[in-house]
mmCIF file of the C-alpha atoms, coordinates in Angstrom:
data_MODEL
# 
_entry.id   MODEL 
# 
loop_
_atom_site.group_PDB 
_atom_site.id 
_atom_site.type_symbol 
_atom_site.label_atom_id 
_atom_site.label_alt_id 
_atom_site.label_comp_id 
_atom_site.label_asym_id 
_atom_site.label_entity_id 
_atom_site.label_seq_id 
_atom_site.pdbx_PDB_ins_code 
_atom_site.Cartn_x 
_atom_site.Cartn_y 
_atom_site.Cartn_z 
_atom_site.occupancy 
_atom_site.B_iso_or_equiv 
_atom_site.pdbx_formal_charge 
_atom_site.auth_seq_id 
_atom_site.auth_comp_id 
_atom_site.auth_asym_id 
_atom_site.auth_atom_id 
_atom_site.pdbx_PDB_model_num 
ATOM 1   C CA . UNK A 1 1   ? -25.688 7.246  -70.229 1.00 0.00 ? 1   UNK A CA 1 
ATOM 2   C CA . UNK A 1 2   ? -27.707 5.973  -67.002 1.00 0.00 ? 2   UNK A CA 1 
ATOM 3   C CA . UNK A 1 3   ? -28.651 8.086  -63.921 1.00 0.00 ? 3   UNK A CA 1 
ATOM 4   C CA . UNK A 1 4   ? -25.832 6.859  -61.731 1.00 0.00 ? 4   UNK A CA 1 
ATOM 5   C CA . UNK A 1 5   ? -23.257 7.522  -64.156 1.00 0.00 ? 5   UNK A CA 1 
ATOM 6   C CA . UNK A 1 6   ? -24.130 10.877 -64.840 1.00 0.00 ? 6   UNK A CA 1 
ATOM 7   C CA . UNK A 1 7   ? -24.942 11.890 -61.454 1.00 0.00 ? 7   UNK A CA 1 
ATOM 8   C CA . UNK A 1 8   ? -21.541 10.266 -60.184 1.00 0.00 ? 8   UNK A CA 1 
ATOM 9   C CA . UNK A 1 9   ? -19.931 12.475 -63.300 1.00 0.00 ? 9   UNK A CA 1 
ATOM 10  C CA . UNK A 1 10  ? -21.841 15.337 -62.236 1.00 0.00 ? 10  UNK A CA 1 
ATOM 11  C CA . UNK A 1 11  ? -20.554 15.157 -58.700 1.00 0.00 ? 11  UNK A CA 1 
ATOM 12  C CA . UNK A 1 12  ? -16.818 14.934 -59.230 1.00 0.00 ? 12  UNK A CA 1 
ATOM 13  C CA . UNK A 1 13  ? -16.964 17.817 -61.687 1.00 0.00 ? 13  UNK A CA 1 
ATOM 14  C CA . UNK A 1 14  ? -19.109 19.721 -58.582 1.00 0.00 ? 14  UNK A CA 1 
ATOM 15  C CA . UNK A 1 15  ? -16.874 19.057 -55.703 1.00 0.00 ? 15  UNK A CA 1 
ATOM 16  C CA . UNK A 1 16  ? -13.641 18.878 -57.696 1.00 0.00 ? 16  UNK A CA 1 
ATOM 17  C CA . UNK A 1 17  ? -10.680 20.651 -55.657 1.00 0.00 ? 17  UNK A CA 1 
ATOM 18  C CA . UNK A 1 18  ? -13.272 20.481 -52.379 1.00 0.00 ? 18  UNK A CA 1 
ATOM 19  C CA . UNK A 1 19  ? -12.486 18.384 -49.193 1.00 0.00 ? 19  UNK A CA 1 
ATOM 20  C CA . UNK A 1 20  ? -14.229 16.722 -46.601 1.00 0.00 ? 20  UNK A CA 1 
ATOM 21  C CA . UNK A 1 21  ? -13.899 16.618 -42.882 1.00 0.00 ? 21  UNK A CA 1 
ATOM 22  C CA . UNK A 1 22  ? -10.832 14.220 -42.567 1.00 0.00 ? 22  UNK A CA 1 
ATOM 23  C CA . UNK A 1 23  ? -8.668  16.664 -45.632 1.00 0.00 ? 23  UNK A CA 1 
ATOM 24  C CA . UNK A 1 24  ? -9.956  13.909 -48.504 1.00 0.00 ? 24  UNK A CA 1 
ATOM 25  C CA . UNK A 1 25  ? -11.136 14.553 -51.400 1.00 0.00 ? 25  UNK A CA 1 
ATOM 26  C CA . UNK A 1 26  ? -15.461 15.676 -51.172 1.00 0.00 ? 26  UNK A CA 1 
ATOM 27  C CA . UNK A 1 27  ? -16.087 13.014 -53.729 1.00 0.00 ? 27  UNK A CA 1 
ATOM 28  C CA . UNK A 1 28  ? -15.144 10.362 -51.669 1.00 0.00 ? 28  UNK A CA 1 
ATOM 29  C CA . UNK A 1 29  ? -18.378 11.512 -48.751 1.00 0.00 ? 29  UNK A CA 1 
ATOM 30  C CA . UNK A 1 30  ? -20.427 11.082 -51.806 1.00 0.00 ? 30  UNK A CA 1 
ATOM 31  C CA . UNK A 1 31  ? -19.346 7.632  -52.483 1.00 0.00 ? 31  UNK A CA 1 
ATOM 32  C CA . UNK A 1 32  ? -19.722 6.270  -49.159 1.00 0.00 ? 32  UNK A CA 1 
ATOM 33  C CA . UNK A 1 33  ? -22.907 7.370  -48.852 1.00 0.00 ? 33  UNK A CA 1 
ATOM 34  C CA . UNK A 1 34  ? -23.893 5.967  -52.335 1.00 0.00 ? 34  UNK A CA 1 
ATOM 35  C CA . UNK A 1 35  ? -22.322 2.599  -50.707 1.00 0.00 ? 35  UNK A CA 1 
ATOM 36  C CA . UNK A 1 36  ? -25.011 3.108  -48.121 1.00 0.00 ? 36  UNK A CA 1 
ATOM 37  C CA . UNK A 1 37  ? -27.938 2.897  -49.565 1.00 0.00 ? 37  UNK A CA 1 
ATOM 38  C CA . UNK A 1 38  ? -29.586 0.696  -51.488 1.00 0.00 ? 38  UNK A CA 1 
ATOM 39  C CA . UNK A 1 39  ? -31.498 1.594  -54.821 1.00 0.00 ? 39  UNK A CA 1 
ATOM 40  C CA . UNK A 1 40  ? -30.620 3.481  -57.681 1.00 0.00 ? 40  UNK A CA 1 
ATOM 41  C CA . UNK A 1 41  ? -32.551 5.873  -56.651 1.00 0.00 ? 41  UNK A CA 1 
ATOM 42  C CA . UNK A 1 42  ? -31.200 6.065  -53.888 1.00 0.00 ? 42  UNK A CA 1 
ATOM 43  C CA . UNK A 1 43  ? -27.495 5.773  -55.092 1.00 0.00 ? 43  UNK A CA 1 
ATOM 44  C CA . UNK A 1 44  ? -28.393 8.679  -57.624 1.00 0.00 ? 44  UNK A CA 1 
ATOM 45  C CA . UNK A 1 45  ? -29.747 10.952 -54.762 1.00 0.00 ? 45  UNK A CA 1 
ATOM 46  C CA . UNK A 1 46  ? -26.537 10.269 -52.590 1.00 0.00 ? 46  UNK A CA 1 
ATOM 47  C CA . UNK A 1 47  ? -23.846 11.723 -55.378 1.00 0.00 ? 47  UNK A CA 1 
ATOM 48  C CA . UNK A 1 48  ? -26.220 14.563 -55.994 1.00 0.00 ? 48  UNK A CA 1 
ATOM 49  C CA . UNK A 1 49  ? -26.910 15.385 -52.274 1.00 0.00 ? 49  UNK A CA 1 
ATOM 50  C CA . UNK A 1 50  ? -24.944 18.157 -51.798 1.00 0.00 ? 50  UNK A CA 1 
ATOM 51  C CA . UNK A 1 51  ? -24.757 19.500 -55.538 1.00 0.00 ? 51  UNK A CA 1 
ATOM 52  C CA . UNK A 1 52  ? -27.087 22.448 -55.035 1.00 0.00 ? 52  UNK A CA 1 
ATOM 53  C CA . UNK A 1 53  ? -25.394 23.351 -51.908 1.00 0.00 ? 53  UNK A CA 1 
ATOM 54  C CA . UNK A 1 54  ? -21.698 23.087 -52.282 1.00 0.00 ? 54  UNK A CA 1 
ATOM 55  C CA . UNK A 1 55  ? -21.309 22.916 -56.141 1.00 0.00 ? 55  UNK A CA 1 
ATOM 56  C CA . UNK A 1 56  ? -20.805 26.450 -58.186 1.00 0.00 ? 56  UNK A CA 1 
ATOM 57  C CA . UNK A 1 57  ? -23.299 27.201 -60.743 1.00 0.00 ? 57  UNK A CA 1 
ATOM 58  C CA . UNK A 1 58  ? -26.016 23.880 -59.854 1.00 0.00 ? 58  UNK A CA 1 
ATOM 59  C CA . UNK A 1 59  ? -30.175 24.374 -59.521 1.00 0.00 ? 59  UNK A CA 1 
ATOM 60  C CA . UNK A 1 60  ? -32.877 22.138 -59.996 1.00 0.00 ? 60  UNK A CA 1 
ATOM 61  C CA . UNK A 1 61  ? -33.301 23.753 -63.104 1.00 0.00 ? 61  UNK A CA 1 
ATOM 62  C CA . UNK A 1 62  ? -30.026 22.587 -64.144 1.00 0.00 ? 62  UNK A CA 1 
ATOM 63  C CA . UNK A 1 63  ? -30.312 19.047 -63.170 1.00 0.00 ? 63  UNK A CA 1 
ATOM 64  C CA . UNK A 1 64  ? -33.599 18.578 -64.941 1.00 0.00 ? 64  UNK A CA 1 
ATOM 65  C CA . UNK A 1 65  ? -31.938 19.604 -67.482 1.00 0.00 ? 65  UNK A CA 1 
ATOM 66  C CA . UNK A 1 66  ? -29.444 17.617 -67.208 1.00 0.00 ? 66  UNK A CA 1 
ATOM 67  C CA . UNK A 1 67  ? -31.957 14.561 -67.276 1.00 0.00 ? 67  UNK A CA 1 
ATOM 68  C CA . UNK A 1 68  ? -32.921 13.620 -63.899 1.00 0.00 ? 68  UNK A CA 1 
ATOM 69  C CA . UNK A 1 69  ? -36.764 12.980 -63.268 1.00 0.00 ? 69  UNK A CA 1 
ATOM 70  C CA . UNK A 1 70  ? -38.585 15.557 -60.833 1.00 0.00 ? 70  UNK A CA 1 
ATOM 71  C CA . UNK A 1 71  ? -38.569 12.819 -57.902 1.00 0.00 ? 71  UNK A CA 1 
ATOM 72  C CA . UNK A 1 72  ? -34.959 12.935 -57.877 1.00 0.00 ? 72  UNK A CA 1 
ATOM 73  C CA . UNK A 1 73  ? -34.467 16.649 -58.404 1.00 0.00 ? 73  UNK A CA 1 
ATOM 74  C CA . UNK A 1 74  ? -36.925 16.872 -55.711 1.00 0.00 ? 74  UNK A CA 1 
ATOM 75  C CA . UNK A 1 75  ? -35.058 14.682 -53.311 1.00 0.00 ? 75  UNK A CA 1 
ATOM 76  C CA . UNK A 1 76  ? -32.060 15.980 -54.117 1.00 0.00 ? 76  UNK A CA 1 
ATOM 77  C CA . UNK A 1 77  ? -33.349 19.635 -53.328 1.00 0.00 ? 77  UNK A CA 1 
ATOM 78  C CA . UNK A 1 78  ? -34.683 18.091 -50.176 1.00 0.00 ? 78  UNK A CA 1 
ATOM 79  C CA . UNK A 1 79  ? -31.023 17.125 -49.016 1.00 0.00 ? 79  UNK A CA 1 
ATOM 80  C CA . UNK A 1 80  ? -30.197 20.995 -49.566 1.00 0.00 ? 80  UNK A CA 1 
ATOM 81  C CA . UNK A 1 81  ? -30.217 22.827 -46.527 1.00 0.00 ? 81  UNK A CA 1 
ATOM 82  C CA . UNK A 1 82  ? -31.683 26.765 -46.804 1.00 0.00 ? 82  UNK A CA 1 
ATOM 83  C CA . UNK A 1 83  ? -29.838 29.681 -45.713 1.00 0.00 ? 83  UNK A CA 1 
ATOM 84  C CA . UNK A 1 84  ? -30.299 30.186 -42.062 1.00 0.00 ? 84  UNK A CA 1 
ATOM 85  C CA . UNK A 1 85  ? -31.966 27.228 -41.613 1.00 0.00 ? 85  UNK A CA 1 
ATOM 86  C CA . UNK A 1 86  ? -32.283 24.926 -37.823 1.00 0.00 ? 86  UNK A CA 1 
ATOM 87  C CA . UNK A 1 87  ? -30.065 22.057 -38.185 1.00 0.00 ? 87  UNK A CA 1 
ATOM 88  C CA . UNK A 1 88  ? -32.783 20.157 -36.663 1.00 0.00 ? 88  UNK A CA 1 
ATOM 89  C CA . UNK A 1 89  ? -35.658 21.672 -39.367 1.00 0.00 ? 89  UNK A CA 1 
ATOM 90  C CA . UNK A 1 90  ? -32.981 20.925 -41.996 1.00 0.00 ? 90  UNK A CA 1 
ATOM 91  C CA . UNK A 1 91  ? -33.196 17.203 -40.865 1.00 0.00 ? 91  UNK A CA 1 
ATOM 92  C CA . UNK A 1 92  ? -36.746 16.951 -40.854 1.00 0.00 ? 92  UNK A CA 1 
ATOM 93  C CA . UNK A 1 93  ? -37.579 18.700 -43.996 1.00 0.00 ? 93  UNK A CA 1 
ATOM 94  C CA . UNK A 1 94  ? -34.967 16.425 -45.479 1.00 0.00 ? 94  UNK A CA 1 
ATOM 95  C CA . UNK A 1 95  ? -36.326 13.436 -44.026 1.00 0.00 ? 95  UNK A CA 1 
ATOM 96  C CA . UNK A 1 96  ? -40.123 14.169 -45.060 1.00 0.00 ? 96  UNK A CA 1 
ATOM 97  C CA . UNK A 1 97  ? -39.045 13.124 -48.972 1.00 0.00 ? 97  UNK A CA 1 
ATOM 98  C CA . UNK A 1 98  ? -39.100 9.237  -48.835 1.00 0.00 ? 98  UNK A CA 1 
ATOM 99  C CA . UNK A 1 99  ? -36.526 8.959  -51.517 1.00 0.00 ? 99  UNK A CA 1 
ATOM 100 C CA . UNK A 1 100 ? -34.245 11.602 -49.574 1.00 0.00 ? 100 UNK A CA 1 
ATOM 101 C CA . UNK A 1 101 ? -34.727 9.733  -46.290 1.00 0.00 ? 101 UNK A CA 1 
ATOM 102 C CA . UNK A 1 102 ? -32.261 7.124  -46.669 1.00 0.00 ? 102 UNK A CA 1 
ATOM 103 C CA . UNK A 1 103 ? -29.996 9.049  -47.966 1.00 0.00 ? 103 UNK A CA 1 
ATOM 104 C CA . UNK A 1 104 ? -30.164 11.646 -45.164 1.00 0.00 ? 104 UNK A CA 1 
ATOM 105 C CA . UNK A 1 105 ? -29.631 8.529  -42.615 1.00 0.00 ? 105 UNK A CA 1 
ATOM 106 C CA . UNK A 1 106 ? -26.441 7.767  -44.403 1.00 0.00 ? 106 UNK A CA 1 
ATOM 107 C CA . UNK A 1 107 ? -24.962 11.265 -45.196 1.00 0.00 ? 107 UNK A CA 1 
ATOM 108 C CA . UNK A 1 108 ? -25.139 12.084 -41.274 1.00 0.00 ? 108 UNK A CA 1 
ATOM 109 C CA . UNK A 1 109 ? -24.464 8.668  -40.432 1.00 0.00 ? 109 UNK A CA 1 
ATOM 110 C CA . UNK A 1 110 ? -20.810 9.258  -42.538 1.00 0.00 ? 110 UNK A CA 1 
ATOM 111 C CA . UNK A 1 111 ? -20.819 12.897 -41.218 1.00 0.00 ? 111 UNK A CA 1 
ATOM 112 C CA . UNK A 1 112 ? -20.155 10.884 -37.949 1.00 0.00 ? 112 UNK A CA 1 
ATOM 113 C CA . UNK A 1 113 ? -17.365 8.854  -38.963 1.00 0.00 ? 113 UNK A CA 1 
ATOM 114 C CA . UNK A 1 114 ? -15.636 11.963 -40.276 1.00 0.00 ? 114 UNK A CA 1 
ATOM 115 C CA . UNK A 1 115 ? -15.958 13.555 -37.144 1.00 0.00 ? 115 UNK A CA 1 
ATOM 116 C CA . UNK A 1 116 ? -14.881 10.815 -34.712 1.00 0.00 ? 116 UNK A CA 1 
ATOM 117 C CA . UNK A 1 117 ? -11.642 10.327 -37.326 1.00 0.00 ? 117 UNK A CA 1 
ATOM 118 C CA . UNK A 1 118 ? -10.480 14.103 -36.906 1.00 0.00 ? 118 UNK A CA 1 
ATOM 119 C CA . UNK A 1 119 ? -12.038 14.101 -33.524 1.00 0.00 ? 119 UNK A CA 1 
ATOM 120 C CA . UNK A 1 120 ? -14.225 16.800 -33.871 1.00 0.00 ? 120 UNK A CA 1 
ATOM 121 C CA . UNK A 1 121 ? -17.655 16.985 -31.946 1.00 0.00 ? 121 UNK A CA 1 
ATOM 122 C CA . UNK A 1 122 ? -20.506 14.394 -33.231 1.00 0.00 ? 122 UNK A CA 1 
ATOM 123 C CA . UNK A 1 123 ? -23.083 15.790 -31.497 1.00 0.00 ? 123 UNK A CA 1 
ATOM 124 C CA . UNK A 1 124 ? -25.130 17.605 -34.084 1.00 0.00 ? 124 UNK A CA 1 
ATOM 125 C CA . UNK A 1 125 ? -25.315 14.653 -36.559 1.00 0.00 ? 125 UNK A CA 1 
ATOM 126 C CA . UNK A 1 126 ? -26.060 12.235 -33.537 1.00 0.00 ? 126 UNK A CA 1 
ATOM 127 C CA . UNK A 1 127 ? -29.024 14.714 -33.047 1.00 0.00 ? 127 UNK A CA 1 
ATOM 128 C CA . UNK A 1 128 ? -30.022 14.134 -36.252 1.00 0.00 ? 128 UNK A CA 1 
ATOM 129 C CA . UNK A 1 129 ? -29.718 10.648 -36.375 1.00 0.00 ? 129 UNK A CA 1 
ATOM 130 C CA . UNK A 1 130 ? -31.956 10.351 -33.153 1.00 0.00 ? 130 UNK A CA 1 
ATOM 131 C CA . UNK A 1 131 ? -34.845 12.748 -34.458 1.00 0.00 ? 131 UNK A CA 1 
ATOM 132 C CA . UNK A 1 132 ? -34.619 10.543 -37.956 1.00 0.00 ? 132 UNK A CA 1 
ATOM 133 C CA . UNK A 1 133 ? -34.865 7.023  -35.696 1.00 0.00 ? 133 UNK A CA 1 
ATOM 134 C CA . UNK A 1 134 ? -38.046 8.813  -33.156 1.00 0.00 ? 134 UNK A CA 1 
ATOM 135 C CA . UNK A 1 135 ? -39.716 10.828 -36.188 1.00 0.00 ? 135 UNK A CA 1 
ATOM 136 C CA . UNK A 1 136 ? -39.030 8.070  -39.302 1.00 0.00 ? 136 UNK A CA 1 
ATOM 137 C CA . UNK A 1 137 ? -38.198 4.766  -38.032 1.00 0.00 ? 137 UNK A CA 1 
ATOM 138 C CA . UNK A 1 138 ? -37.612 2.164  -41.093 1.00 0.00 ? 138 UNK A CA 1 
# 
Protein backbone atom coordinates (compact mmCIF):
# COMPACT_ATOMS: atom_id res chain seq x y z
CA UNK A 1 0.00 0.00 0.00
CA UNK A 2 1.91 3.46 -0.71
CA UNK A 3 2.11 6.49 1.66
CA UNK A 4 -0.61 8.49 -0.03
CA UNK A 5 -3.02 5.81 0.00
CA UNK A 6 -2.77 5.02 3.44
CA UNK A 7 -2.51 8.40 4.72
CA UNK A 8 -5.62 9.46 2.48
CA UNK A 9 -7.33 6.09 4.20
CA UNK A 10 -6.15 7.16 7.43
CA UNK A 11 -7.71 10.57 7.12
CA UNK A 12 -11.26 9.73 6.12
CA UNK A 13 -11.45 7.13 8.88
CA UNK A 14 -10.04 10.30 11.29
CA UNK A 15 -12.37 13.01 10.29
CA UNK A 16 -15.29 10.75 9.38
CA UNK A 17 -18.73 12.42 10.59
CA UNK A 18 -16.49 15.92 11.08
CA UNK A 19 -17.15 19.13 8.98
CA UNK A 20 -15.37 21.96 7.81
CA UNK A 21 -16.03 25.64 7.78
CA UNK A 22 -18.57 25.82 4.82
CA UNK A 23 -20.87 22.44 6.65
CA UNK A 24 -18.78 19.85 4.12
CA UNK A 25 -17.48 17.04 4.88
CA UNK A 26 -13.51 17.58 6.87
CA UNK A 27 -12.12 15.24 4.30
CA UNK A 28 -12.71 17.36 1.59
CA UNK A 29 -10.07 20.48 3.48
CA UNK A 30 -7.69 17.64 3.37
CA UNK A 31 -7.99 17.07 -0.25
CA UNK A 32 -7.67 20.49 -1.39
CA UNK A 33 -4.82 21.01 0.35
CA UNK A 34 -3.24 17.71 -0.95
CA UNK A 35 -4.25 19.38 -4.50
CA UNK A 36 -1.98 22.16 -3.36
CA UNK A 37 1.05 20.99 -3.02
CA UNK A 38 3.29 19.35 -4.91
CA UNK A 39 5.30 16.15 -3.76
CA UNK A 40 4.34 13.12 -2.21
CA UNK A 41 5.64 14.18 0.57
CA UNK A 42 4.02 16.80 0.58
CA UNK A 43 0.58 15.30 -0.50
CA UNK A 44 1.12 12.69 2.43
CA UNK A 45 1.71 15.53 5.03
CA UNK A 46 -1.49 17.45 3.79
CA UNK A 47 -4.14 14.36 4.56
CA UNK A 48 -2.33 13.79 7.80
CA UNK A 49 -2.18 17.51 8.88
CA UNK A 50 -4.70 17.65 11.21
CA UNK A 51 -4.79 13.84 12.35
CA UNK A 52 -3.15 14.38 15.72
CA UNK A 53 -5.29 17.29 16.38
CA UNK A 54 -8.80 16.61 15.35
CA UNK A 55 -8.77 12.74 14.96
CA UNK A 56 -9.77 10.47 18.24
CA UNK A 57 -7.24 8.10 19.39
CA UNK A 58 -4.02 9.41 16.73
CA UNK A 59 -0.09 10.08 18.07
CA UNK A 60 3.04 9.97 16.42
CA UNK A 61 3.43 6.82 17.97
CA UNK A 62 0.57 5.57 16.12
CA UNK A 63 1.46 6.76 12.75
CA UNK A 64 4.93 5.31 12.90
CA UNK A 65 3.35 2.58 13.47
CA UNK A 66 1.29 2.75 11.02
CA UNK A 67 4.36 3.07 8.55
CA UNK A 68 5.16 6.57 7.95
CA UNK A 69 8.97 7.57 8.13
CA UNK A 70 10.00 10.01 11.12
CA UNK A 71 10.24 13.07 8.55
CA UNK A 72 6.70 12.78 7.92
CA UNK A 73 5.53 12.00 11.43
CA UNK A 74 7.62 14.88 12.26
CA UNK A 75 6.00 17.23 9.82
CA UNK A 76 2.90 16.09 10.45
CA UNK A 77 3.35 16.78 14.32
CA UNK A 78 4.65 20.12 13.20
CA UNK A 79 1.16 21.01 11.55
CA UNK A 80 -0.36 20.17 15.14
CA UNK A 81 -1.01 23.09 17.05
CA UNK A 82 -0.34 22.72 21.19
CA UNK A 83 -2.83 23.48 23.71
CA UNK A 84 -2.83 27.12 24.44
CA UNK A 85 -0.66 27.88 21.90
CA UNK A 86 -0.26 31.81 19.86
CA UNK A 87 -1.81 31.42 16.58
CA UNK A 88 1.07 33.28 15.34
CA UNK A 89 3.83 30.75 17.30
CA UNK A 90 1.63 27.95 15.93
CA UNK A 91 2.47 29.30 12.37
CA UNK A 92 5.98 29.64 12.85
CA UNK A 93 6.75 26.49 14.62
CA UNK A 94 4.80 24.91 11.80
CA UNK A 95 6.58 26.64 9.21
CA UNK A 96 10.24 25.91 10.66
CA UNK A 97 9.78 21.98 9.28
CA UNK A 98 10.60 22.34 5.49
CA UNK A 99 8.40 19.46 4.59
CA UNK A 100 5.46 21.05 6.78
CA UNK A 101 5.99 24.46 5.18
CA UNK A 102 4.14 24.01 2.11
CA UNK A 103 1.67 22.42 3.48
CA UNK A 104 1.05 25.07 6.16
CA UNK A 105 0.90 27.74 3.09
CA UNK A 106 -1.88 25.72 1.63
CA UNK A 107 -3.95 24.61 4.72
CA UNK A 108 -4.32 28.48 5.70
CA UNK A 109 -4.38 29.45 2.26
CA UNK A 110 -7.85 27.00 2.01
CA UNK A 111 -8.70 28.11 5.62
CA UNK A 112 -9.26 31.41 3.64
CA UNK A 113 -11.48 30.27 1.04
CA UNK A 114 -13.66 28.64 3.68
CA UNK A 115 -13.97 31.69 5.42
CA UNK A 116 -14.71 34.17 2.61
CA UNK A 117 -17.51 31.32 1.37
CA UNK A 118 -19.44 31.42 4.85
CA UNK A 119 -18.25 34.92 5.29
CA UNK A 120 -16.62 34.62 8.36
CA UNK A 121 -13.50 36.82 9.32
CA UNK A 122 -10.08 35.94 7.32
CA UNK A 123 -8.02 37.81 9.27
CA UNK A 124 -6.13 35.31 11.37
CA UNK A 125 -5.12 33.04 8.43
CA UNK A 126 -4.21 36.24 6.33
CA UNK A 127 -1.86 36.85 9.38
CA UNK A 128 -0.46 33.78 8.90
CA UNK A 129 -0.05 33.83 5.42
CA UNK A 130 1.88 37.25 5.71
CA UNK A 131 4.35 36.07 8.59
CA UNK A 132 4.91 32.69 6.26
CA UNK A 133 5.63 35.16 2.95
CA UNK A 134 8.13 37.87 5.45
CA UNK A 135 9.65 34.88 7.65
CA UNK A 136 9.83 31.88 4.69
CA UNK A 137 9.56 33.26 1.34
CA UNK A 138 9.81 30.31 -1.44
Amino acid sequence: MSVLYRAAKIAEQAHAGQKDKTGEPYIEHCRRVVDAVDTLDGKAIAYLHDVLEKGDGWSRDRLEAAGFGTSIVSAVDAMTRRPDEDELAFVRRAASNPLALPVKRADLADNIWQARQIGASTSKYEKGLRLLDEEFPN
